[in-house]
C-alpha positions as CSV (number, residue, x, y, z in Angstrom):
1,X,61.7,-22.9,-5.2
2,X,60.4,-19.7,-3.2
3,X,57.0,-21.6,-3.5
4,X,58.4,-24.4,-1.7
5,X,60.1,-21.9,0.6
6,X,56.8,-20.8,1.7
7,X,54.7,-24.1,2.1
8,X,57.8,-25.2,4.8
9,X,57.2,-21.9,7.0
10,X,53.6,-22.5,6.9
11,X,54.2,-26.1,7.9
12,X,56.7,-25.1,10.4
13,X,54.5,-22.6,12.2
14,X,51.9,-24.9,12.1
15,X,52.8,-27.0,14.8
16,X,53.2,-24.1,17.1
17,X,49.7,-22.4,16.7
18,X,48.1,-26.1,16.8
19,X,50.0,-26.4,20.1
20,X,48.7,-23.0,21.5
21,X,45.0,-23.7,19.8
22,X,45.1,-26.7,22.1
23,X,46.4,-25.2,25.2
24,X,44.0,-22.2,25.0
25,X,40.8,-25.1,24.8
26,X,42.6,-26.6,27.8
27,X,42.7,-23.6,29.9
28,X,39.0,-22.9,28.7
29,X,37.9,-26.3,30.0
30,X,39.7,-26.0,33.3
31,X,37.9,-22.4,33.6
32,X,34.3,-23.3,32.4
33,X,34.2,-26.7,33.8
34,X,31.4,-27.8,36.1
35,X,30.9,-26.9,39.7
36,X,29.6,-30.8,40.3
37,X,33.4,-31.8,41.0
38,X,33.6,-30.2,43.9
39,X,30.4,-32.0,45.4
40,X,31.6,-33.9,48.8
41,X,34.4,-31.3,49.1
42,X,34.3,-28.7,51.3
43,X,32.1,-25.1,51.0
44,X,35.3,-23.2,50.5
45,X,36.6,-25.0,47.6
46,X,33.6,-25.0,45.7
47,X,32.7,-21.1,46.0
48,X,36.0,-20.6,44.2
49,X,34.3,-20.5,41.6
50,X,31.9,-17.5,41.8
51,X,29.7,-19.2,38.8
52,X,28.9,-22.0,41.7
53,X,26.2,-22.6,44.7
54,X,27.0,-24.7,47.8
55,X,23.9,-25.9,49.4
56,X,24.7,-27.1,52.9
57,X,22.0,-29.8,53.3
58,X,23.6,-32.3,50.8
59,X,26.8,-31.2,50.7
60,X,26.5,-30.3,46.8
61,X,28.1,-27.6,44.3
62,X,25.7,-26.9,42.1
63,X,25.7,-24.3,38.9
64,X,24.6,-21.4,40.2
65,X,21.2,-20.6,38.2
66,X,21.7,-17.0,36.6
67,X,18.5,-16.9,34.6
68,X,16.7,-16.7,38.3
69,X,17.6,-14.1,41.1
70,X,17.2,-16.7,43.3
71,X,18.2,-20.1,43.3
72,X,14.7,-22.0,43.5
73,X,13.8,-24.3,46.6
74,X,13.7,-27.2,44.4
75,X,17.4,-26.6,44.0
76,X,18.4,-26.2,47.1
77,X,16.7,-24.3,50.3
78,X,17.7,-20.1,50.8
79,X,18.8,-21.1,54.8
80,X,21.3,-23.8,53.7
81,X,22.3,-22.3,50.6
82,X,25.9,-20.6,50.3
83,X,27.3,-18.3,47.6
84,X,30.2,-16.1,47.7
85,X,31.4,-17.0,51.5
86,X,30.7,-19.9,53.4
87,X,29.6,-18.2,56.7
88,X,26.5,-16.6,54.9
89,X,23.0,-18.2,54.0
90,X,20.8,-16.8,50.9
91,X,18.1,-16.1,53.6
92,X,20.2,-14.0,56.2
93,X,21.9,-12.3,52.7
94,X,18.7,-11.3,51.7
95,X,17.7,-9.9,55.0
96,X,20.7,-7.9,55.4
97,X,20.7,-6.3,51.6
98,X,17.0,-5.6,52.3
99,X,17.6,-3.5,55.3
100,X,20.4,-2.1,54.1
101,X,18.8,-1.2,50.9
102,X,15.7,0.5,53.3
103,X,18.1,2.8,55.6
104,X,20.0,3.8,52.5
105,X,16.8,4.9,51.2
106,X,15.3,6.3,54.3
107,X,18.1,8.1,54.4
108,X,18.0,9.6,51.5
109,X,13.9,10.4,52.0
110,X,15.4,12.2,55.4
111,X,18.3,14.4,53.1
112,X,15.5,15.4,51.1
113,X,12.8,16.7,53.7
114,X,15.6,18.4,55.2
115,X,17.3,20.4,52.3
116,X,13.5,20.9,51.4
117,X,12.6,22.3,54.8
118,X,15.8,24.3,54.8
119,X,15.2,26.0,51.5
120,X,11.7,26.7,52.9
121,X,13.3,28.5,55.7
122,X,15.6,30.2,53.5
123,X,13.3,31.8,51.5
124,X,10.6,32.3,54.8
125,X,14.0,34.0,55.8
126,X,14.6,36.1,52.8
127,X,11.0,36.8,52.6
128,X,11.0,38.1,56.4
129,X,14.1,40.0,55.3
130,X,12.7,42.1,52.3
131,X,9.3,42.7,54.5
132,X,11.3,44.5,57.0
133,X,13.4,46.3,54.1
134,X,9.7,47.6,52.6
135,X,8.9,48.2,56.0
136,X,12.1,50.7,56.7
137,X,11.7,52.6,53.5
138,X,7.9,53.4,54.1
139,X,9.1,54.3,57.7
140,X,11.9,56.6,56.0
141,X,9.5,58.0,53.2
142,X,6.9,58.7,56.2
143,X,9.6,60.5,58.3
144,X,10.3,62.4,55.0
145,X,6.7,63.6,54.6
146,X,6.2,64.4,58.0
147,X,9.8,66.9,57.9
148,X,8.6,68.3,54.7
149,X,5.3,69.3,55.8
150,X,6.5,70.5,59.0
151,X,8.9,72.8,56.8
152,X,5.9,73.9,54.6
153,X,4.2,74.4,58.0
154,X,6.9,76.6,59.4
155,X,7.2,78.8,56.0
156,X,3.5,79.5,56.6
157,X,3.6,80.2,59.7
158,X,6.8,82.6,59.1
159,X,5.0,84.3,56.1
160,X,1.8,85.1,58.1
161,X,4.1,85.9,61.0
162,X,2.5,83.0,63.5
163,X,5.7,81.5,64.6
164,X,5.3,79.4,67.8
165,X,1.7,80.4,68.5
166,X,-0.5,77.1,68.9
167,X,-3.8,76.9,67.4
């Protein structure tokens, strides 16, 4: 009897995850289905969908072909072409990325030259620096010769009684 008991739970879930198997393919279809419905709508209802291309020329919603950068010519042409806002064609997209993709790097070219520049400076600076420290000790060693010869100069002259007298 507990045999029984069993088959008549799995019968009576069955129903339930059949329902929810269906409904989950539903909601599948509805998310993967074609962007060719929407042909002879309007550009906003079509890019929706971010997997689909408006081209503005024949008023069509195409797949949007992700094995190419690109969509081709053949499919549709870059100035009438619309993906991700309606107010924006391939061409001018393209146009803009590319400039901004050149002052982002120009400005990181210009970041570099400068923090280059500036650590040549830095160590022009710390190089200045310890030449004028070398400088100032030779000067002090100098100055330290010159006031001990003048002291061995004085004890000679004190020992052979010269002091003051000139040569």
């Amino acid at each position: 009897s507990t045999i029984l008991g069993v088959d008549e739970i799995l019968i009576g879930l069955l129903g339930p995850l059949l329902l929810l198997l269906l409904l989950f393919l539903f909601c599948i279809f509805l998310v993967f289905r074609g962007c060719a419905q929407y042909t002879n709508r309007s550009c906003e209802e079509c890019l929706k969908n971010v997997s689909c291309l408006w081209c503005n020329t024949d008023k069509a919603c195409l797949d949007y072909p992700v094995r190419k950068i690109l969509p081709p010519s053949s499919l549709c042409d870059l100035s009438s072409a619309r993906w991700g806002v309606c107010w924006v064609n391939f061409k001018a997209l393209i146009i803009t990325i590319s400039v901004l993709g050149g002052a982002v790097l120009l400005g990181i070219a210009v970041c570099c030259c400068y923090c280059c520049r500036r650590k040549k400076s830095r160590k022009a600076d710390k190089s200045d620096e310890r030449a004028m420290r070398e400088q100032e000790e030779r000067r002090a060693r100098q100055e330290e010769r010159r006031a001990e010869m003048k002291s061995r100069h004085d004890e000679i002259r004190k020992k052979y009684g010269k002091h003051g007298c000139a040569y």
